[in-house]
Every structure is written in structure tokens, then in C-alpha cells.
Backbone and ligand atoms as CSV (ligand in chain L), in Angstrom:
chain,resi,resn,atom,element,x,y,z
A,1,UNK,N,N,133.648,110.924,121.935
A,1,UNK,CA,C,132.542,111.460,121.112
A,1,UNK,C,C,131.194,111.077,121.728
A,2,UNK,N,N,130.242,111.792,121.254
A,2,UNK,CA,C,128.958,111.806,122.158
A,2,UNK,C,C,128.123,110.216,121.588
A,3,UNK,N,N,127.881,109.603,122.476
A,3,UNK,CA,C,127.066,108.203,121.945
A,3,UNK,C,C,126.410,108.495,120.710
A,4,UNK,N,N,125.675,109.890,121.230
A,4,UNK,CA,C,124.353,110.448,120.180
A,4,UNK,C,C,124.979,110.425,118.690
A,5,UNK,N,N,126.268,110.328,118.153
A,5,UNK,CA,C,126.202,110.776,117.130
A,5,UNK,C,C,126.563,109.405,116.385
A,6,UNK,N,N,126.769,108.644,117.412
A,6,UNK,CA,C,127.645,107.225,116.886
A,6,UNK,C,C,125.955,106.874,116.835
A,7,UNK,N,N,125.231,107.043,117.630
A,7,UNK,CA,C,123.594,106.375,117.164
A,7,UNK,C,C,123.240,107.020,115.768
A,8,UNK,N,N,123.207,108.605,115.533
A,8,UNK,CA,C,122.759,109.440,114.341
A,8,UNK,C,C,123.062,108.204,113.015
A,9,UNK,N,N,124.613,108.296,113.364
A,9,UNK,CA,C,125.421,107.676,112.023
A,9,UNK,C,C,125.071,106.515,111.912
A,10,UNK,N,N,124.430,105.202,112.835
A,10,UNK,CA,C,124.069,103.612,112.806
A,10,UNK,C,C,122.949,103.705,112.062
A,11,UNK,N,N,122.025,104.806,112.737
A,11,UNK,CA,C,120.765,104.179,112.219
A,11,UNK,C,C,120.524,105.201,110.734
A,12,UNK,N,N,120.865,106.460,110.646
A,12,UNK,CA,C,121.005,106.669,109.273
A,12,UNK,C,C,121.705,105.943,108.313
A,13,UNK,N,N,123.120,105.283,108.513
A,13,UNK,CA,C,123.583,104.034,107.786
A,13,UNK,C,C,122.632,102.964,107.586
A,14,UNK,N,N,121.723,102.820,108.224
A,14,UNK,CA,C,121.280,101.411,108.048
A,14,UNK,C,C,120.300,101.636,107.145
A,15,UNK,N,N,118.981,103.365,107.351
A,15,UNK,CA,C,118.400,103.638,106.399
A,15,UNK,C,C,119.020,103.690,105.087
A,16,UNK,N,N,120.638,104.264,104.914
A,16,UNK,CA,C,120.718,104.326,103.340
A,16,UNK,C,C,121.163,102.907,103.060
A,17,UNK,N,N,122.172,101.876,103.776
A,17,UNK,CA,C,121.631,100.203,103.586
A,17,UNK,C,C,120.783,99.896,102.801
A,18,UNK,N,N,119.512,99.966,103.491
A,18,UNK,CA,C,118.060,99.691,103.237
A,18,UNK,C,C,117.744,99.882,101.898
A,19,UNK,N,N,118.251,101.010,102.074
A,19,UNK,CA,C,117.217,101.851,100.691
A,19,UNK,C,C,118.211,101.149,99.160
A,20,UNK,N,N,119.792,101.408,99.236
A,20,UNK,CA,C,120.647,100.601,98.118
A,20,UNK,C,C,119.946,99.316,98.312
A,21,UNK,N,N,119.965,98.816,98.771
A,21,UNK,CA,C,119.519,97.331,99.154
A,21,UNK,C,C,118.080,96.739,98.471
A,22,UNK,N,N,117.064,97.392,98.544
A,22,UNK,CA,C,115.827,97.502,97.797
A,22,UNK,C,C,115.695,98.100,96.327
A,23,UNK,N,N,116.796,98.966,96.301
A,23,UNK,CA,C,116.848,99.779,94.678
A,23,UNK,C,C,117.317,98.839,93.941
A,24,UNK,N,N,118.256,97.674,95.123
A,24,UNK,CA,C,119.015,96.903,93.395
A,24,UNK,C,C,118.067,95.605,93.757
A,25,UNK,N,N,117.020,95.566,94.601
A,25,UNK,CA,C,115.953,94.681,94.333
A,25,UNK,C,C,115.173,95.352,93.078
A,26,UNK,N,N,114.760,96.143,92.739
A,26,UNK,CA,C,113.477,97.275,92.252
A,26,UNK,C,C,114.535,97.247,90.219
A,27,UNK,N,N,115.790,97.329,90.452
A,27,UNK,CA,C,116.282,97.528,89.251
A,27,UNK,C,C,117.584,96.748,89.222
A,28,UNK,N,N,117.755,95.255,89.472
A,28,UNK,CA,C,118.844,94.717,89.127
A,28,UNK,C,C,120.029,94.959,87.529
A,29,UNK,N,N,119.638,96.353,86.984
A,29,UNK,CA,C,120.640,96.291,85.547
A,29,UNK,C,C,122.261,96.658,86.596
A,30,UNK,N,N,122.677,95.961,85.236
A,30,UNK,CA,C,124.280,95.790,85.708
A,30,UNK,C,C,124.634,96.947,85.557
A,31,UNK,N,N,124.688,97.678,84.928
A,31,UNK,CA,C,125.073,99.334,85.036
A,31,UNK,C,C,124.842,99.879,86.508
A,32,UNK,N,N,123.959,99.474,86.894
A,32,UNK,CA,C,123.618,100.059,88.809
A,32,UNK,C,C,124.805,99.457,89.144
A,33,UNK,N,N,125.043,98.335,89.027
A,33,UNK,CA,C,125.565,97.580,89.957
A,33,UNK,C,C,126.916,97.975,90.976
A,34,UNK,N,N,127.687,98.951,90.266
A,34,UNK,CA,C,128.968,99.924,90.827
A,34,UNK,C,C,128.302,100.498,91.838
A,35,UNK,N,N,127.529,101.542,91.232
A,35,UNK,CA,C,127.122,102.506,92.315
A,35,UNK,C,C,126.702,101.827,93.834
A,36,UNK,N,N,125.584,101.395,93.168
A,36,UNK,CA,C,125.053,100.505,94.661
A,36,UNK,C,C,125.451,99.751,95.647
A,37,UNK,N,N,126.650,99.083,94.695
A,37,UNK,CA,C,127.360,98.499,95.736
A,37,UNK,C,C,128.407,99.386,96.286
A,38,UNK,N,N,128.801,100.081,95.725
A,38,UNK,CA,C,129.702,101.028,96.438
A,38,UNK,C,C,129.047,102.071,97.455
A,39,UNK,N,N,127.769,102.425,97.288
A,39,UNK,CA,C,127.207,103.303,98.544
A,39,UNK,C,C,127.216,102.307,99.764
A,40,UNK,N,N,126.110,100.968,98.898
A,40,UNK,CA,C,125.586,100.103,100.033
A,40,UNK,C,C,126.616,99.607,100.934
A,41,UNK,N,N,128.114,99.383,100.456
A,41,UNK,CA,C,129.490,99.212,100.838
A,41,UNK,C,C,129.825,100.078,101.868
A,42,UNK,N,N,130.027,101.303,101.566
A,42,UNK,CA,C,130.595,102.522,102.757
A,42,UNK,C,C,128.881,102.527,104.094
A,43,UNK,N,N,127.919,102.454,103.492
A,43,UNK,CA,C,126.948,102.647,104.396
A,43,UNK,C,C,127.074,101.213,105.259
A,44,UNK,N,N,127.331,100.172,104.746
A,44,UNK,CA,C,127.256,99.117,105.572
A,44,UNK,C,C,128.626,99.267,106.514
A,45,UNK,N,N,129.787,99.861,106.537
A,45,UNK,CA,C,131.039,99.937,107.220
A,45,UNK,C,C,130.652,100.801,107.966
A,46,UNK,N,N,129.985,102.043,107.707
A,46,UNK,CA,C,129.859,103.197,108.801
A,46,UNK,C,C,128.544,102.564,109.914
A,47,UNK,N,N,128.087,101.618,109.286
A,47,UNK,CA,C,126.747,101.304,110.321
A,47,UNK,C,C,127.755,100.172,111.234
A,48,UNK,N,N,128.600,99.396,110.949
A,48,UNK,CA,C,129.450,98.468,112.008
A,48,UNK,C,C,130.147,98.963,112.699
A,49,UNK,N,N,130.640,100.323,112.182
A,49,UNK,CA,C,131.775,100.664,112.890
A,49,UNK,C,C,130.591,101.615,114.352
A,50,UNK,N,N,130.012,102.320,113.371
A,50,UNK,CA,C,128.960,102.765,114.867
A,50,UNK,C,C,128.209,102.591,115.667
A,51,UNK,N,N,127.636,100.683,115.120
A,51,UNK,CA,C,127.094,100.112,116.010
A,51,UNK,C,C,128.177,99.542,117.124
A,52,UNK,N,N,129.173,99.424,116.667
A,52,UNK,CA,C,130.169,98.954,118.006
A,52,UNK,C,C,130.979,100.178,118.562
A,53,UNK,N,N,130.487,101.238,117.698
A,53,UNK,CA,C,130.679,102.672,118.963
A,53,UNK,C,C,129.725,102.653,120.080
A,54,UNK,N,N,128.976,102.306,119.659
A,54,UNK,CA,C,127.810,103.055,120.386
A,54,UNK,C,C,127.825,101.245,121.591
A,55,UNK,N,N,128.468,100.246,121.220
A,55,UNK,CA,C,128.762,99.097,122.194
A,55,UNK,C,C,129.522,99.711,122.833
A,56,UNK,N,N,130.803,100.185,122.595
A,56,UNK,CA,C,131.373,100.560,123.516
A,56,UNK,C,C,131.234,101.777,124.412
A,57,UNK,N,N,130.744,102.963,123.922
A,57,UNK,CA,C,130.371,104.195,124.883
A,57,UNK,C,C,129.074,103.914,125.609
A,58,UNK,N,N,128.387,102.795,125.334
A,58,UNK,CA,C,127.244,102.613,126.173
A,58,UNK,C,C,127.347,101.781,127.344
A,59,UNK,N,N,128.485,100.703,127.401
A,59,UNK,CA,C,129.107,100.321,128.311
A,59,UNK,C,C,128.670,98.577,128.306
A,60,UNK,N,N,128.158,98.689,127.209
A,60,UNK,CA,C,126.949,97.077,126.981
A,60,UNK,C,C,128.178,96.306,127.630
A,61,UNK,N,N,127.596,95.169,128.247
A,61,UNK,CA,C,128.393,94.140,128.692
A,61,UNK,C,C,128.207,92.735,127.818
A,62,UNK,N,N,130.113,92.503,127.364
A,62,UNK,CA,C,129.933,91.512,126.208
A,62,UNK,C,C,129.223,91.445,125.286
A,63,UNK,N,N,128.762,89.939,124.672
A,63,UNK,CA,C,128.000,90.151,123.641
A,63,UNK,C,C,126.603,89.238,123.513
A,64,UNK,N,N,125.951,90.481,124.190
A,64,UNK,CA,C,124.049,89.306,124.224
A,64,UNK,C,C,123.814,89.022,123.002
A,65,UNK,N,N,122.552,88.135,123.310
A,65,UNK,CA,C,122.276,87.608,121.670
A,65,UNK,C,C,121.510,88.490,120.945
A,66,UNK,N,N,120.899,89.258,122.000
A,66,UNK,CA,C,120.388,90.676,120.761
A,66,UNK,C,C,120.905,91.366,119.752
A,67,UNK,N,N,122.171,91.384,120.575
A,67,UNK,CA,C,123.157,91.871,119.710
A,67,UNK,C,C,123.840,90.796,118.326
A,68,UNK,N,N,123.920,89.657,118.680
A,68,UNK,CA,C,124.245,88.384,117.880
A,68,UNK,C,C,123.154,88.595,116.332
A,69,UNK,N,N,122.340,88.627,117.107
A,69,UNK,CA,C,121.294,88.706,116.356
A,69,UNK,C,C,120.944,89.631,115.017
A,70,UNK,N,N,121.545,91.447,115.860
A,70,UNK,CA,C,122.381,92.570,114.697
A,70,UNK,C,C,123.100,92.290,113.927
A,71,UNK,N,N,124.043,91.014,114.311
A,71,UNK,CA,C,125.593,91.628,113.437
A,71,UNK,C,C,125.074,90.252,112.185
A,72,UNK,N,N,123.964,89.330,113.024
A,72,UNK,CA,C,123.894,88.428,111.709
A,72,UNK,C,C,122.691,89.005,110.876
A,73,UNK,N,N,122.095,89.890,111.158
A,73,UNK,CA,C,121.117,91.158,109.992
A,73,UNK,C,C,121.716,92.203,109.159
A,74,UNK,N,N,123.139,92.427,110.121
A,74,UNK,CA,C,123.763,93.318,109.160
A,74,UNK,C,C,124.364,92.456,108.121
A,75,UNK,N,N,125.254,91.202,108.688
A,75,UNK,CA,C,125.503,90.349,107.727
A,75,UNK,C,C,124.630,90.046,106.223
A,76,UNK,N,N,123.398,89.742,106.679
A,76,UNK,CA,C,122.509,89.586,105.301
A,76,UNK,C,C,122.351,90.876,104.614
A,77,UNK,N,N,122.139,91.839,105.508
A,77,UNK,CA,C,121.445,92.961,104.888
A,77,UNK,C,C,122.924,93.530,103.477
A,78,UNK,N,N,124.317,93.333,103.963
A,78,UNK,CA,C,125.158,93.594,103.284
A,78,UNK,C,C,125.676,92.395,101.997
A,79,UNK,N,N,125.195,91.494,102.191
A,79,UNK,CA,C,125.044,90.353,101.263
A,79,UNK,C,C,124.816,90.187,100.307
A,80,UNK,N,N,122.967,90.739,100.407
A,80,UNK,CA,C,121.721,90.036,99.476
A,80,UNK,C,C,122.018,91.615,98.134
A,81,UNK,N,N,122.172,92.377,98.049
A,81,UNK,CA,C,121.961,93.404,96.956
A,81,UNK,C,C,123.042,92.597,95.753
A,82,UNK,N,N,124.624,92.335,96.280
A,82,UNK,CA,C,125.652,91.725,95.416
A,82,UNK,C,C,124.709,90.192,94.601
A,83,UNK,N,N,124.227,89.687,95.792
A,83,UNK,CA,C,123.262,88.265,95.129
A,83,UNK,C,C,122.257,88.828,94.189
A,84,UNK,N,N,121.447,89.441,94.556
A,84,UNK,CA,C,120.434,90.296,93.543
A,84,UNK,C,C,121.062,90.424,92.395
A,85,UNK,N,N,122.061,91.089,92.172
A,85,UNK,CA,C,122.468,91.725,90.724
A,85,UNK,C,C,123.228,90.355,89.882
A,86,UNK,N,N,123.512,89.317,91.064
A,86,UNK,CA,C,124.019,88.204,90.063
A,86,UNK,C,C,122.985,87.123,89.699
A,87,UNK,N,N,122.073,87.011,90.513
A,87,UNK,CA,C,121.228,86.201,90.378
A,87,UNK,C,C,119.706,86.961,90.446
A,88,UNK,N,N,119.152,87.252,89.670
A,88,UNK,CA,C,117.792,88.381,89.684
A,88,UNK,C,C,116.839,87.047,89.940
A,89,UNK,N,N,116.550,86.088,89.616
A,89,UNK,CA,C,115.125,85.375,90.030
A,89,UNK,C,C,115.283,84.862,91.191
A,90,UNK,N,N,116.190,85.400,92.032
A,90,UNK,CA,C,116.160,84.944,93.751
A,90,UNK,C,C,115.626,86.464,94.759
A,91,UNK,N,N,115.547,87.285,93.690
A,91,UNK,CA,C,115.342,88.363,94.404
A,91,UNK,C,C,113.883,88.351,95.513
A,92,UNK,N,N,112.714,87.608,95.443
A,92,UNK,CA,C,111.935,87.422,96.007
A,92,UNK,C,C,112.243,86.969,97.115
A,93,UNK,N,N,112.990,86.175,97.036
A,93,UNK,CA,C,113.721,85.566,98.295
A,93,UNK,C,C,113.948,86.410,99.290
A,94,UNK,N,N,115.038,87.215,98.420
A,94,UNK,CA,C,116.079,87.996,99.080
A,94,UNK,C,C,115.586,88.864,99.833
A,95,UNK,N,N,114.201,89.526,99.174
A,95,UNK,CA,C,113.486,90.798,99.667
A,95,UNK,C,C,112.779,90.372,101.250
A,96,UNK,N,N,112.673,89.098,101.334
A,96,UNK,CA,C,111.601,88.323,102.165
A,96,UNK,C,C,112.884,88.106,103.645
A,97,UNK,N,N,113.769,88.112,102.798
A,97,UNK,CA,C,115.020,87.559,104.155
A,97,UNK,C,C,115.726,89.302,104.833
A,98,UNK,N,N,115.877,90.253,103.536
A,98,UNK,CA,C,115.781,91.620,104.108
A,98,UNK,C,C,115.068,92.479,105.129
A,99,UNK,N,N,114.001,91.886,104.790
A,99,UNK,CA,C,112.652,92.468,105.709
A,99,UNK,C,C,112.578,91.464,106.805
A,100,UNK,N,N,113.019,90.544,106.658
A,100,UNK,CA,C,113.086,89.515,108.259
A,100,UNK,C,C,114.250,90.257,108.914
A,101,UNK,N,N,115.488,90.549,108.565
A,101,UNK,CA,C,116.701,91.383,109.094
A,101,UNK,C,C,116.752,92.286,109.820
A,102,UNK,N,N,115.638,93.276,109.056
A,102,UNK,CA,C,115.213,94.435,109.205
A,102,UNK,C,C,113.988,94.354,110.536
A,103,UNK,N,N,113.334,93.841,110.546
A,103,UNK,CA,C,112.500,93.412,111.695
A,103,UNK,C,C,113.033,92.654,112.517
A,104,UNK,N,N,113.850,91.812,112.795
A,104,UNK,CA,C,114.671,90.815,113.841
A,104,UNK,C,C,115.567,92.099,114.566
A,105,UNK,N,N,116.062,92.919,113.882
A,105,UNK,CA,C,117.283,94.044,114.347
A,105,UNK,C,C,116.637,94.860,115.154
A,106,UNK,N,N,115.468,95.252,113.997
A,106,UNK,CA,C,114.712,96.847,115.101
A,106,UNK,C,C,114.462,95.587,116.177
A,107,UNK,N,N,113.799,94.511,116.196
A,107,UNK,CA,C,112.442,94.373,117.367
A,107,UNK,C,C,113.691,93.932,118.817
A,108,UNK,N,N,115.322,93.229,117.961
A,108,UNK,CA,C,116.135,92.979,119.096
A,108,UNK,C,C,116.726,94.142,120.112
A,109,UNK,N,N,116.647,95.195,119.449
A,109,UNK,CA,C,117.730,96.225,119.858
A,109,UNK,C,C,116.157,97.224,121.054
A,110,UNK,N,N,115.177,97.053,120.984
A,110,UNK,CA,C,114.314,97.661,121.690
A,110,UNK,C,C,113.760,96.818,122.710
A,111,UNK,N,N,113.320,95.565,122.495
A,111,UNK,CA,C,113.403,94.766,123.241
A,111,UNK,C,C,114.348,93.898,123.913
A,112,UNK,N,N,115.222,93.742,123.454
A,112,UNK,CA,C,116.515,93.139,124.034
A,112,UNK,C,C,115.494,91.833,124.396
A,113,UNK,N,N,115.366,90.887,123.627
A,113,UNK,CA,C,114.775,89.415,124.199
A,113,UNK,C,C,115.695,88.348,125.243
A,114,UNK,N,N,116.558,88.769,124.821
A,114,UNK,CA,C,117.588,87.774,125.034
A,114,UNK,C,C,119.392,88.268,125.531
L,1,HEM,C1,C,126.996,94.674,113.321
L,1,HEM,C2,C,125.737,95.003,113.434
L,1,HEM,C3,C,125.168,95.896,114.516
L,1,HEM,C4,C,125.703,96.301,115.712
L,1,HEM,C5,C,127.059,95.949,116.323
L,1,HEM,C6,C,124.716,97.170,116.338
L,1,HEM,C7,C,124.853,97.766,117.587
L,1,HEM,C8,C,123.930,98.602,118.164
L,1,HEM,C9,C,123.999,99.099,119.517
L,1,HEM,C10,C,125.084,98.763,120.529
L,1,HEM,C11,C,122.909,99.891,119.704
L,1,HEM,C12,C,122.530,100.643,121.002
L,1,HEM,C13,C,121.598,99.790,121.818
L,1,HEM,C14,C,121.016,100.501,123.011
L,1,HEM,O1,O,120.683,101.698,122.905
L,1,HEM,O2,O,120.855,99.843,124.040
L,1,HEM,C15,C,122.146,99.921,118.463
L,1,HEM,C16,C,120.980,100.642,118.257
L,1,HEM,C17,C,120.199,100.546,117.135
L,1,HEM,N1,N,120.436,99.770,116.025
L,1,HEM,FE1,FE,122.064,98.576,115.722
L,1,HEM,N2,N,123.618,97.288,115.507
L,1,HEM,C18,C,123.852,96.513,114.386
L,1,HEM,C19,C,122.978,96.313,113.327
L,1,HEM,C20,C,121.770,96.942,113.167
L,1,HEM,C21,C,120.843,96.671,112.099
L,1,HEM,C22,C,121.040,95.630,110.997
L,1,HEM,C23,C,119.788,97.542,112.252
L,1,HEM,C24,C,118.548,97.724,111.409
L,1,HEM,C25,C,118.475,97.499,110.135
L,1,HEM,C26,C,120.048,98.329,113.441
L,1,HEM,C27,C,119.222,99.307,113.934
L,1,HEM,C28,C,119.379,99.928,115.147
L,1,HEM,C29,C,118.418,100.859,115.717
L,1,HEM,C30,C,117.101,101.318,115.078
L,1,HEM,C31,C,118.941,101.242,116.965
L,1,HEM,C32,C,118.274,102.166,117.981
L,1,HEM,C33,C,118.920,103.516,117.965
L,1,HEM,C34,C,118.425,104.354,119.120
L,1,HEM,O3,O,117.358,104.102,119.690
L,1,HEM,O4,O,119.165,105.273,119.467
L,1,HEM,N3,N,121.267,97.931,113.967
L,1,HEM,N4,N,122.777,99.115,117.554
């Protein structure tokens, strides 16, 4: 399959991530709580499975820490919404460690620091 589509599917996964991810910051009621986690769930599997498509059709060698660096942003980023809905006065936190994720990922994967 064409890299291009295993990229389409990562980084649109990661936008709808994002977006579940901030909604159950914005409205922690337990009634959300199915939905969101169940989108934010399939969007977080289709973004792993195509970020390590797109490892393997790109030919990356092993595993740099840029990349280290992704899988421990995707880690949080798939985390913090389940914490949100159980614990709502950490959500400040949470939003602050999302947006570090979210900026550590984009700035690793373009720059490759490391
Ligand atoms: C398990 C976690 C992840 C893996 C294995 C992974 C893997 C990859 C790989 C291999 C690439 C291609 C790099 C290249 O073109 O040289 C990529 C691109 C990208 N990733 Fe990830 N990634 C992960 C998590 C994330 C996260 C958490 C974000 C942001 C929230 C993210 C956003 C992006 C973006 C914006 C691109 C650039 C797409 C492009 O320019 O075509 N990734 N990822």
C-alpha cells in the first residue's frame, strides 16, 4: 500500500485523537464517557497501527528517539481523556501534558532531534 495513505490515516487519526481528547476535557459528564472513549479508542489504534506502517514502508532504521518520543505522546495522548472523566479536577493538568504530547510529536517527527 502506498506510504501516502498509511500517512493520510496517522495524522487524520491523531486529529480525531485530539479532538475526543479535548471534548472530554471541555465536558467530562459520564454519559460522554462511552462514546469518547470508544472513538478516541479506534482513532488511537488506527494512528499506531499507521504510524508503524508508515515505519515500515519508509524503511526508517530501528528505533530513534524521535520516534521513542511518538509512541510515549501517543501513550499519554490515549491515557489522559479515561483520567479526565474519572478524575475532572486534574483536567488542567491533563490539558497541559496533551499539548506538551502534541508539540514534542509534531516538533520530533519534522525535526528528527535525535
Ligand atoms: C506510536 C506512536 C507513533 C508512531 C509509531 C509514529 C510514526 C510515524 C512515522 C514513522 C512517521 C513518518 C516520519 C517521516 O516521514 O520521516 C510519522 C509522521 C507523522 N506523525 Fe507520527 N507516530 C506516532 C505518534 C504520533 C503522534 C502522537 C502525533 C501527533 C499528535 C504524530 C504526528 C505525526 C505527523 C504530523 C507526521 C507527519 C506526516 C507527514 O508529514 O506526512 N505521530 N509518524
Amino acid at each position: 500500500m502506498d506510504p501516502l495513505i498509511y500517512s493520510v490515516l496517522h495524522v487524520a487519526a491523531a486529529f480525531v485523537l485530539v479532538g475526543m481528547t479535548f471534548s472530554a476535557f471541555a465536558n467530562p459528564a459520564p454519559e460522554r464517557r462511552g462514546f469518547v472513549m470508544m472513538v478516541g479508542g479506534i482513532a488511537s489504534l488506527v494512528m499506531v497501527i499507521a504510524g508503524f506502517g508508515l515505519h515500515a514502508k519508509l524503511g526508517i532504521d530501528g528505533f530513534p528517539g524521535w520516534l521513542i518520543v511518538k509512541v510515549v505522546a501517543w501513550l499519554a495522548l490515549s491515557a489522559v481523556s479515561g483520567i479526565a472523566f474519572r478524575k475532572p479536577t486534574m483536567i488542567g493538568l491533563l490539558a497541559v501534558i496533551s499539548m506538551v504530547a502534541v508539540v514534542a510529536a509534531v516538533y520530533c517527527v519534522y525535526f528528527k532531534p535525535f
